[in-house]
Backbone as a printed PyTorch tensor [residue, N CA C, xyz], in Angstrom:
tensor([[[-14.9200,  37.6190, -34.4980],
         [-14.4290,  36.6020, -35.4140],
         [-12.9050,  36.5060, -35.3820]],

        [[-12.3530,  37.2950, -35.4300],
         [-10.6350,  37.7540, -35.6290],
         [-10.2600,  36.8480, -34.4580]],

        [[-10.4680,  37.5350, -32.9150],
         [-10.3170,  36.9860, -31.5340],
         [-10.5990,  35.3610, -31.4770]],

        [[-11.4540,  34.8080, -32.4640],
         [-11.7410,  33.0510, -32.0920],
         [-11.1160,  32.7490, -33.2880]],

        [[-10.8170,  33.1380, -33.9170],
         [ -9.5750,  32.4450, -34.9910],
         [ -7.8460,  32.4910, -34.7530]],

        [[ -7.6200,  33.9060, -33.2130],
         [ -6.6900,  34.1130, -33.0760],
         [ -6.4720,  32.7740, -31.8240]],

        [[ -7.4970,  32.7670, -30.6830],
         [ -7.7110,  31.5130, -29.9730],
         [ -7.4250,  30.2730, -30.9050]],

        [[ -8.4090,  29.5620, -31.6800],
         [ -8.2010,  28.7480, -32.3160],
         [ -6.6100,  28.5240, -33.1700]],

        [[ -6.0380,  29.4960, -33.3340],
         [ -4.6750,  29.3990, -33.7730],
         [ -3.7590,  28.8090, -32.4020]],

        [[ -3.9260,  29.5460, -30.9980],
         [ -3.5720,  29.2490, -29.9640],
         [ -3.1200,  28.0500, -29.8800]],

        [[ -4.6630,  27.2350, -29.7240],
         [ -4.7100,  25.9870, -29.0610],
         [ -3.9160,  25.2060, -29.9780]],

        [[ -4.5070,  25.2950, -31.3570],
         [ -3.3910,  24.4150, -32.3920],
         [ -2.0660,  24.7580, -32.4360]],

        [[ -1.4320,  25.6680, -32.2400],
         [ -0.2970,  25.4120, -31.9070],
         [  0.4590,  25.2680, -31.0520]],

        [[ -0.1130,  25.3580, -29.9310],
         [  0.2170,  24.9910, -28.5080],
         [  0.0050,  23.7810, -27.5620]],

        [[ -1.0220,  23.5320, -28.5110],
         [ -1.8230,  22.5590, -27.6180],
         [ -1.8110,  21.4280, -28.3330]],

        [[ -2.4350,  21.4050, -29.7550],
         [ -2.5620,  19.6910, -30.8450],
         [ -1.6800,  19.6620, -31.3230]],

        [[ -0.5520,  20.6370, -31.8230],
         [  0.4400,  20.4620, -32.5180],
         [  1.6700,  19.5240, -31.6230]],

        [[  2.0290,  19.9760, -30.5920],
         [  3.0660,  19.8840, -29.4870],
         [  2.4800,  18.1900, -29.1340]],

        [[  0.6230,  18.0750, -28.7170],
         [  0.3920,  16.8500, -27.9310],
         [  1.0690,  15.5320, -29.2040]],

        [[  0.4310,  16.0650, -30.3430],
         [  0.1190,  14.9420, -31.7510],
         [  2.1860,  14.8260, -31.7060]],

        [[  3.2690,  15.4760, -31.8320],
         [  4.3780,  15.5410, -32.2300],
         [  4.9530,  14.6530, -30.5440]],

        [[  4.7880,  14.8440, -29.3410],
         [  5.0070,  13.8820, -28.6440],
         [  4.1530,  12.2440, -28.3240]],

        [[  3.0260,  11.8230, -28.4450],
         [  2.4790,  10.4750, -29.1890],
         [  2.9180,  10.3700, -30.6610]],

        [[  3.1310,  10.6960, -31.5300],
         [  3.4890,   9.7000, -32.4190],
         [  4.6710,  10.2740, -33.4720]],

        [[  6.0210,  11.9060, -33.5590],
         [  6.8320,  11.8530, -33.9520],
         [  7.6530,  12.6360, -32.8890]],

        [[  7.9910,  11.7000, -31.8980],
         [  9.0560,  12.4730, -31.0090],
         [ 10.1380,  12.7240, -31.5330]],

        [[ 10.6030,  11.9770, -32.7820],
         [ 11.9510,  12.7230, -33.2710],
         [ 11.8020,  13.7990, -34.2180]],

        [[ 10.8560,  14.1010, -34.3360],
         [ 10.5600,  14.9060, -35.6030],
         [ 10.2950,  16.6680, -34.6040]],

        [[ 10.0140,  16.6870, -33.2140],
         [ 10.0350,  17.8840, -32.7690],
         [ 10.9920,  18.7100, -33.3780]],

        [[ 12.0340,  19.0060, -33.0460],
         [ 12.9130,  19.8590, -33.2390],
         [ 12.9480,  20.3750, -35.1890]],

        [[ 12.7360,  19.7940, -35.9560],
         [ 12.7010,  20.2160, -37.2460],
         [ 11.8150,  20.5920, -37.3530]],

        [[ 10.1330,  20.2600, -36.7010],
         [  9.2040,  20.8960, -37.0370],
         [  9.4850,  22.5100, -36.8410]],

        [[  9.7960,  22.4960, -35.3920],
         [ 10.2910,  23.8010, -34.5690],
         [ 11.0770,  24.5240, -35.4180]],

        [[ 11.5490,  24.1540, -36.3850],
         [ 12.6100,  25.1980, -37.4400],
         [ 11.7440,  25.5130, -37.8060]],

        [[ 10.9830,  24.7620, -38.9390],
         [ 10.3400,  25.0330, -40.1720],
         [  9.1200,  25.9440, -39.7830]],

        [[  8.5960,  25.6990, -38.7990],
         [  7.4430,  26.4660, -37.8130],
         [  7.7860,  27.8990, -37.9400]],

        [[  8.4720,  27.7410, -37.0140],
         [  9.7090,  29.2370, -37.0380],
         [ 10.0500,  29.6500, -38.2460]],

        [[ 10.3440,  29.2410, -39.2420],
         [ 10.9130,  30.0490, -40.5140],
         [  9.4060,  30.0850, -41.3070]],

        [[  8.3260,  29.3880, -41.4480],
         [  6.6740,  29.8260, -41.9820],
         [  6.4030,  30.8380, -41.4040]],

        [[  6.3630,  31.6190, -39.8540],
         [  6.0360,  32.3940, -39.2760],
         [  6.9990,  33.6190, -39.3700]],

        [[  8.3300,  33.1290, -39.9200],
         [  8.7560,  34.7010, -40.1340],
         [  8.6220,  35.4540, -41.6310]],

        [[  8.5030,  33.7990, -42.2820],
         [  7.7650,  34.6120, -44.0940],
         [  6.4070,  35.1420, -43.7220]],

        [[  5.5950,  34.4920, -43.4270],
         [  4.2330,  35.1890, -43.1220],
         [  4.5500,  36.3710, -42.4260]],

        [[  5.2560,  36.7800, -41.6290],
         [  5.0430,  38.3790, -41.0490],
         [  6.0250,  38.8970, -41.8200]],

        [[  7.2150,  38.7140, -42.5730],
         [  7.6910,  39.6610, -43.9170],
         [  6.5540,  40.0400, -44.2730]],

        [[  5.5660,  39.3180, -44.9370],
         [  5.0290,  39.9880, -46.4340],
         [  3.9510,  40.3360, -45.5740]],

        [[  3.9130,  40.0830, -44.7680],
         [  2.4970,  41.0140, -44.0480],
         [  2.5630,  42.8340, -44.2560]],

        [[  1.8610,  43.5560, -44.8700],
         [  2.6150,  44.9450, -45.3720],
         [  2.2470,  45.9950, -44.0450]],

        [[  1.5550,  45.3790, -42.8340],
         [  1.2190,  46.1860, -41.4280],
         [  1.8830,  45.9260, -40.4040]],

        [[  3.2140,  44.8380, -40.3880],
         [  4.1590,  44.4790, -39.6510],
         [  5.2010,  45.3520, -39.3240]],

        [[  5.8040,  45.2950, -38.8220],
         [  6.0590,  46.8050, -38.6730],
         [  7.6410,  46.2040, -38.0730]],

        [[  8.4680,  46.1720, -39.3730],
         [  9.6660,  45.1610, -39.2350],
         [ 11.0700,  46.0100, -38.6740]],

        [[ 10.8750,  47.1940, -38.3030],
         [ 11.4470,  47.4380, -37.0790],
         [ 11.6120,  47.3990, -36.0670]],

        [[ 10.5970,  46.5890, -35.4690],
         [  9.4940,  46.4020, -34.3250],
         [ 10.1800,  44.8060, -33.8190]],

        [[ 10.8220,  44.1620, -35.0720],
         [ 11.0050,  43.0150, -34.9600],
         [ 12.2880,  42.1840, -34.1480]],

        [[ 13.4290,  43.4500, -34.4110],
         [ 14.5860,  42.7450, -33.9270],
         [ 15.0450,  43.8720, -32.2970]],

        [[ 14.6240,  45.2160, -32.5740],
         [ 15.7300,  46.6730, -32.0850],
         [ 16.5480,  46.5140, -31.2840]],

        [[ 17.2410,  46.5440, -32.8550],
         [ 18.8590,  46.3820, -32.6640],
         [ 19.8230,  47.3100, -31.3040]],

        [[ 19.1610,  48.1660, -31.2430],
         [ 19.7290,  49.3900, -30.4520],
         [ 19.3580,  49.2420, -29.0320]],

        [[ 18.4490,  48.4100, -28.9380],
         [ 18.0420,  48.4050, -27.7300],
         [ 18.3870,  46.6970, -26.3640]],

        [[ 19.2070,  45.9570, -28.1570],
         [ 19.4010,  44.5090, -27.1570],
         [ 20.2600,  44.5450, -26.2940]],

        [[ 21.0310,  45.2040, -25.8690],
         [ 21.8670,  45.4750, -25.0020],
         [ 21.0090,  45.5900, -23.5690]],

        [[ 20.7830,  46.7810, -23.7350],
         [ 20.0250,  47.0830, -22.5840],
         [ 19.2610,  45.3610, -21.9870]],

        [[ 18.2430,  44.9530, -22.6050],
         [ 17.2180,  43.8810, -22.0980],
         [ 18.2250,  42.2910, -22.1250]],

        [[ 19.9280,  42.5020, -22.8030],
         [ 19.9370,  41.4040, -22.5060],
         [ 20.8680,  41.3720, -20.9950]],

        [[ 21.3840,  42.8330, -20.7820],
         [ 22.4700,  42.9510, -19.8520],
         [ 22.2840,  41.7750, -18.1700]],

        [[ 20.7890,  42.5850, -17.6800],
         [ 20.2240,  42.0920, -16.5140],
         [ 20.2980,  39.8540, -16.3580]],

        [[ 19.6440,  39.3960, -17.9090],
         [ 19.7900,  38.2540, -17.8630],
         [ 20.7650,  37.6380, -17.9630]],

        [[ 21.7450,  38.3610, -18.8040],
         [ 23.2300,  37.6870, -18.9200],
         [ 24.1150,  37.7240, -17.9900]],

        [[ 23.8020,  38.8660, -16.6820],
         [ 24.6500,  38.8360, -15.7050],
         [ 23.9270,  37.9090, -14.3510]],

        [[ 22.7260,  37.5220, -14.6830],
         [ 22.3570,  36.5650, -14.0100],
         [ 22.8710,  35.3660, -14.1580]],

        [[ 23.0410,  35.2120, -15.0800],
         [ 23.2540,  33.7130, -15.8450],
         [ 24.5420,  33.5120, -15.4300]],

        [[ 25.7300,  34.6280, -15.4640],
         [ 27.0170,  34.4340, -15.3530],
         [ 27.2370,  34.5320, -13.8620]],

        [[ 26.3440,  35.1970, -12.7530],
         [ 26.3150,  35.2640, -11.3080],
         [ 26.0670,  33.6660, -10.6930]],

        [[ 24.8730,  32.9710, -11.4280],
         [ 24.3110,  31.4700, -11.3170],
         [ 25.3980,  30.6170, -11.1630]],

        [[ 25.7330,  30.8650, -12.8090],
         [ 27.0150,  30.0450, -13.1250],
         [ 28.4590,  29.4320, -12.4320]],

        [[ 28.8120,  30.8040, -11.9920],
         [ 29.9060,  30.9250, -11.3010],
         [ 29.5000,  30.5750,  -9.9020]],

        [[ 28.4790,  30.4540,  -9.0770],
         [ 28.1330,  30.2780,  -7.9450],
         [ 28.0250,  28.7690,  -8.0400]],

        [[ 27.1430,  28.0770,  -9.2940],
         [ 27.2590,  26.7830,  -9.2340],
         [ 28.6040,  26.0180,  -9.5230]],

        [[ 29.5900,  26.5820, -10.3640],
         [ 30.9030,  26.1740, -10.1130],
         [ 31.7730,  26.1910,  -9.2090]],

        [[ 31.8440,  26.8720,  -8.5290],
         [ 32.3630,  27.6380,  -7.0660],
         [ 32.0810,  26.2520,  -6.2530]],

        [[ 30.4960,  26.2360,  -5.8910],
         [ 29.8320,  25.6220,  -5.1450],
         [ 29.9900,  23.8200,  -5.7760]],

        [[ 30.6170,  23.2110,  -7.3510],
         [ 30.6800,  21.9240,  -7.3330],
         [ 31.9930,  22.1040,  -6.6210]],

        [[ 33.0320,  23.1630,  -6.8380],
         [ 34.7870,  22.8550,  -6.4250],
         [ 34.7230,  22.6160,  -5.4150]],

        [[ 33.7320,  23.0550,  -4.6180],
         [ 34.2790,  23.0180,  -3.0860],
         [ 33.3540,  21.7300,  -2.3960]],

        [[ 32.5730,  21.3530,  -2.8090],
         [ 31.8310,  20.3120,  -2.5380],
         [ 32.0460,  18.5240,  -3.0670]],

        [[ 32.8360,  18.4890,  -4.4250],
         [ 33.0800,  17.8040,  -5.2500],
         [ 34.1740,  17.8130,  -5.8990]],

        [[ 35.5910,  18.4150,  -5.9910],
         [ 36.3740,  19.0360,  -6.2080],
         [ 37.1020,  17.4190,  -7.2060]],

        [[ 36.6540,  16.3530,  -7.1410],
         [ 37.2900,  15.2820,  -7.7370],
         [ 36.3580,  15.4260,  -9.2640]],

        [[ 35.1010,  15.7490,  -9.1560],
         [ 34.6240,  16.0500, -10.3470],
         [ 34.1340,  16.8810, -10.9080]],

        [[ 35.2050,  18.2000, -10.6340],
         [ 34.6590,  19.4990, -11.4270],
         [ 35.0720,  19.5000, -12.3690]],

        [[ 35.9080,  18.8420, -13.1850],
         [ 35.6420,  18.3990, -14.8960],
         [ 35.7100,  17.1820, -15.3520]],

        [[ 35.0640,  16.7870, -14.9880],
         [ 34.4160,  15.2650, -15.2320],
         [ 33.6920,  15.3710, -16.8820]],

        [[ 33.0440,  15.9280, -17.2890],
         [ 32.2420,  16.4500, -18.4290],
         [ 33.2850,  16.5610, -19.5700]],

        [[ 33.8750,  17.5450, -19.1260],
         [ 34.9170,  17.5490, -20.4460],
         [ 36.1490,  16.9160, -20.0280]],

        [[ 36.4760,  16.2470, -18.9530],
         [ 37.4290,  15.1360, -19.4920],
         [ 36.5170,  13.9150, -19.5030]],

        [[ 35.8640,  13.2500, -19.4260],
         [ 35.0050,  11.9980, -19.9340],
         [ 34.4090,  12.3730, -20.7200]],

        [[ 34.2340,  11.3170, -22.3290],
         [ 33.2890,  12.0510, -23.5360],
         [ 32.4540,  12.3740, -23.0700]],

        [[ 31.5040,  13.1520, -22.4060],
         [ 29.4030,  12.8430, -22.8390],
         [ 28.7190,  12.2290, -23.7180]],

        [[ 29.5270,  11.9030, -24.6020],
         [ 28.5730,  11.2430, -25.3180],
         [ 28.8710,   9.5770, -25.4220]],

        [[ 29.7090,   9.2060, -24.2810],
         [ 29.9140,   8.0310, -24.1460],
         [ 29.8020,   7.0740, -22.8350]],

        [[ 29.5470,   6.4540, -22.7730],
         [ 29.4030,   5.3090, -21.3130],
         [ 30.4210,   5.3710, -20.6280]],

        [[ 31.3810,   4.6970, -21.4570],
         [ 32.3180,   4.3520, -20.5750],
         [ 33.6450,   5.0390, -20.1410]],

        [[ 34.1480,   5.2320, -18.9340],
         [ 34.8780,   6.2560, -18.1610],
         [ 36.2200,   5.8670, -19.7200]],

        [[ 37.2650,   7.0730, -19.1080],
         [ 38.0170,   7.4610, -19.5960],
         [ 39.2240,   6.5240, -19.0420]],

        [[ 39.8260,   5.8810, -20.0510],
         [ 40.9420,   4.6450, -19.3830],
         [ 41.8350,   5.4030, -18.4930]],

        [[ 41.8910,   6.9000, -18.3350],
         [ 43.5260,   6.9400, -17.5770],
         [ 42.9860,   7.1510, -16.0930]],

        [[ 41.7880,   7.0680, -16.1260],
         [ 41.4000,   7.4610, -14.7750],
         [ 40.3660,   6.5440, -14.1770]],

        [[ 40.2730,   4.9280, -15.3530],
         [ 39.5030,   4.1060, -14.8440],
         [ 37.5840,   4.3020, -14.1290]],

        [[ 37.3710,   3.7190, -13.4690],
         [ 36.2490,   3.4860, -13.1810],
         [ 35.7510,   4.6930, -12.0340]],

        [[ 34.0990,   5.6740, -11.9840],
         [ 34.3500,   6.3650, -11.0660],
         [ 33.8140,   6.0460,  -9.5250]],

        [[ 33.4390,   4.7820,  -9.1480],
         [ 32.7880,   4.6870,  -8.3500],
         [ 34.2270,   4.0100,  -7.0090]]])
């Protein structure tokens, strides 16, 4: 019983929750995703078999984040490296043109 209610939790939240929130409130993803997230961390507070040391260890994020963060910064730097030398007219294109705007930046006109 436990195991097909833990399934059945699965699918609904993986599966009908996610399909139903892209057909008919695509803007509404991301707040659900909070509120989701903050129901699921009250429910395992007051759960009294949770075992809320278990939850963050503190002592140990170092270690598990070292390997990914020096990936990320190895990536990084390889993909920057690799726009300068390939593209070198627009390796800051991003932060000197808004992003959040269309149209190029007047001192440097049009980029094509």
């Amino acid at each position: 019983m436990k195991q097909a209610v833990r399934c059945l939790e699965l699918l609904v939240l993986f599966g009908a929750v996610p399909a139903a929130l892209a057909v008919w409130a695509r803007g509404l993803s991301l707040p659900f995703l909070f509120v989701t997230a903050w129901v699921c961390l009250a429910v395992l507070w007051r759960d009294p078999t949770f075992q809320r040391d278990q939850l963050w260890r503190r002592e140990q994020l170092w270690t598990w984040l070292r390997g990914p963060l020096a990936l990320a910064l190895g990536v990084c730097t390889l993909l920057a490296v690799g726009l300068y030398l390939l593209e070198p007219r627009h390796f800051f294109d991003l932060p000197r043109d808004a992003p959040s705007s269309r149209e190029p930046s007047p001192s440097r006109g049009p980029r094509w």
